[in-house]
Rosetta silent file (secondary structure, phi, psi, omega in degrees, C-alpha in Angstrom):
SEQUENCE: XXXXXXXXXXXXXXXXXXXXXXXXXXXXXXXXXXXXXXXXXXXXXXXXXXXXXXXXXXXX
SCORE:     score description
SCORE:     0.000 S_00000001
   1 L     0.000  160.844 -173.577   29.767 -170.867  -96.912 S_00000001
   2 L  -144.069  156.359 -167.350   30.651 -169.119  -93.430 S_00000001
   3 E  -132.474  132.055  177.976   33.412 -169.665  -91.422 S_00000001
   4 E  -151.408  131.274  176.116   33.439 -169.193  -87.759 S_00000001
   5 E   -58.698  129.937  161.076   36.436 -169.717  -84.988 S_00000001
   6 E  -105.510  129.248 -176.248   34.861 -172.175  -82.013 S_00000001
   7 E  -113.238  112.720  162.003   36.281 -170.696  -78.563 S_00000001
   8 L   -77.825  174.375 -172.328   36.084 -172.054  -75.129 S_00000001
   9 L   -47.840  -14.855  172.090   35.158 -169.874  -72.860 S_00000001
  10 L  -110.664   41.819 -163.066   38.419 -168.648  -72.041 S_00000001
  11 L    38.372   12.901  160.144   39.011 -167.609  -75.603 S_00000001
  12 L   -60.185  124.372  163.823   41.217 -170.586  -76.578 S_00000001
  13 E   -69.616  164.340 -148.899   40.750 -172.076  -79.863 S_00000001
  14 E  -144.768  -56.677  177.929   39.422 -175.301  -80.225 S_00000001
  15 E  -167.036 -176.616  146.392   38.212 -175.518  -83.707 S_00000001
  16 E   -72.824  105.950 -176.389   36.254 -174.830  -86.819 S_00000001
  17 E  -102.393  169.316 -174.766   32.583 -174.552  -87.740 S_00000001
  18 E  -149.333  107.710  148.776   32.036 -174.077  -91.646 S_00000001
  19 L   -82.087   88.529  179.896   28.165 -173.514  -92.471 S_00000001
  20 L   -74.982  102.023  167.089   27.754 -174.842  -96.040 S_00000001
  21 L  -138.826  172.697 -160.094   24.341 -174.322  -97.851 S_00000001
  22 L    53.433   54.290 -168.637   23.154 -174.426 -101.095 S_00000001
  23 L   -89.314  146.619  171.611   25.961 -176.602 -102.595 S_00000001
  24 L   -80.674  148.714  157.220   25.689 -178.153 -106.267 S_00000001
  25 L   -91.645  159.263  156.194   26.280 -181.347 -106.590 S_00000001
  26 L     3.860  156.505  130.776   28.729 -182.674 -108.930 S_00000001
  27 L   -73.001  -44.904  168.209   28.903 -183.034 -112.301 S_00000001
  28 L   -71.940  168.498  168.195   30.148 -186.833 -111.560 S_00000001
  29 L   178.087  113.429  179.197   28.982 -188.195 -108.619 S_00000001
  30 E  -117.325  139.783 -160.545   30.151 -191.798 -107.476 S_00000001
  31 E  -104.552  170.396  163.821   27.688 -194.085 -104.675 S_00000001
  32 E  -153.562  141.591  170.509   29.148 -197.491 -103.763 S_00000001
  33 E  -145.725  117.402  168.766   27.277 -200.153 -101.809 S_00000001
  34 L    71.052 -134.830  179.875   28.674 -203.340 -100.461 S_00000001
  35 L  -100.128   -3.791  162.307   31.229 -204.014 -103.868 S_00000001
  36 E   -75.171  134.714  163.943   28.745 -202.133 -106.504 S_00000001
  37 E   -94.616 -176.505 -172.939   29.984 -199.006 -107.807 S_00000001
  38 E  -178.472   92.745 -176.012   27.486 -196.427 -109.398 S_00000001
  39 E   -95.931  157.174 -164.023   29.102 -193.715 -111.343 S_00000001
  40 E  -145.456  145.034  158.800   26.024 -191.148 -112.314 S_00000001
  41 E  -121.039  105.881 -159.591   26.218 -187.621 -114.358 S_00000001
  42 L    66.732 -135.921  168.733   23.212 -185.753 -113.032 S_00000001
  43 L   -82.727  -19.947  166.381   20.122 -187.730 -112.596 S_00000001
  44 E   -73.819  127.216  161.547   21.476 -190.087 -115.577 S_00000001
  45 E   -66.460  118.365  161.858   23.578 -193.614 -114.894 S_00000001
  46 E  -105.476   -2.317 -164.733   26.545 -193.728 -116.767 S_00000001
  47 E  -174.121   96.542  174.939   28.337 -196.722 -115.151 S_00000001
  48 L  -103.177  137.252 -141.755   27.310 -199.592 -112.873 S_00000001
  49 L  -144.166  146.471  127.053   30.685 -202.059 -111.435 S_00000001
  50 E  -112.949  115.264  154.084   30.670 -205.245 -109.289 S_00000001
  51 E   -74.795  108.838  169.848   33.681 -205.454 -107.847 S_00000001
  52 L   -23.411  146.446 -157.186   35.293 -209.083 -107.365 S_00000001
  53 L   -92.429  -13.322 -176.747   34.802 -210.286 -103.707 S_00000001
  54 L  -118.002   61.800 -168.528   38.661 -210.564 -103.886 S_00000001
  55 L     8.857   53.110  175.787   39.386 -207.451 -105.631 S_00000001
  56 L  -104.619    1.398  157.853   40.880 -208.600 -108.588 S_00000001
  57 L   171.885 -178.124 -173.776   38.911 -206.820 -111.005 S_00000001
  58 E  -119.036  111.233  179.845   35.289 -205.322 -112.058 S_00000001
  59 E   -82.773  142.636  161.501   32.461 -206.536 -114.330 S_00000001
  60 L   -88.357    0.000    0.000   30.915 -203.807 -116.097 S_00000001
């Protein structure tokens, strides 16, 4: 990762850029779409959720 100061032109700071590459993913790694969860370890599922449309609990 790299770190670099963003400057206007009159040398005020302004912000942060952060160049990230080549990151690992996870060992866990959780998607959600709509109310499904999708917990994954690698390329393997370990745990698919529907969430209750009123969020009162989760079918596994």
């Amino acid at each position: 990762m790299r770190r670099d100061d963003v400057r206007r032109d009159d040398g005020a700071w302004v912000g942060l850029s952060l160049d990230v590459r080549d990151r690992r993913r996870p060992g866990l790694c959780v998607f959600s779409a709509g109310r499904r969860l999708l917990l994954s370890q690698g390329e393997r599922p370990v745990l698919l959720a529907d969430v209750d449309a009123y969020l009162e609990g989760v079918d596994f």
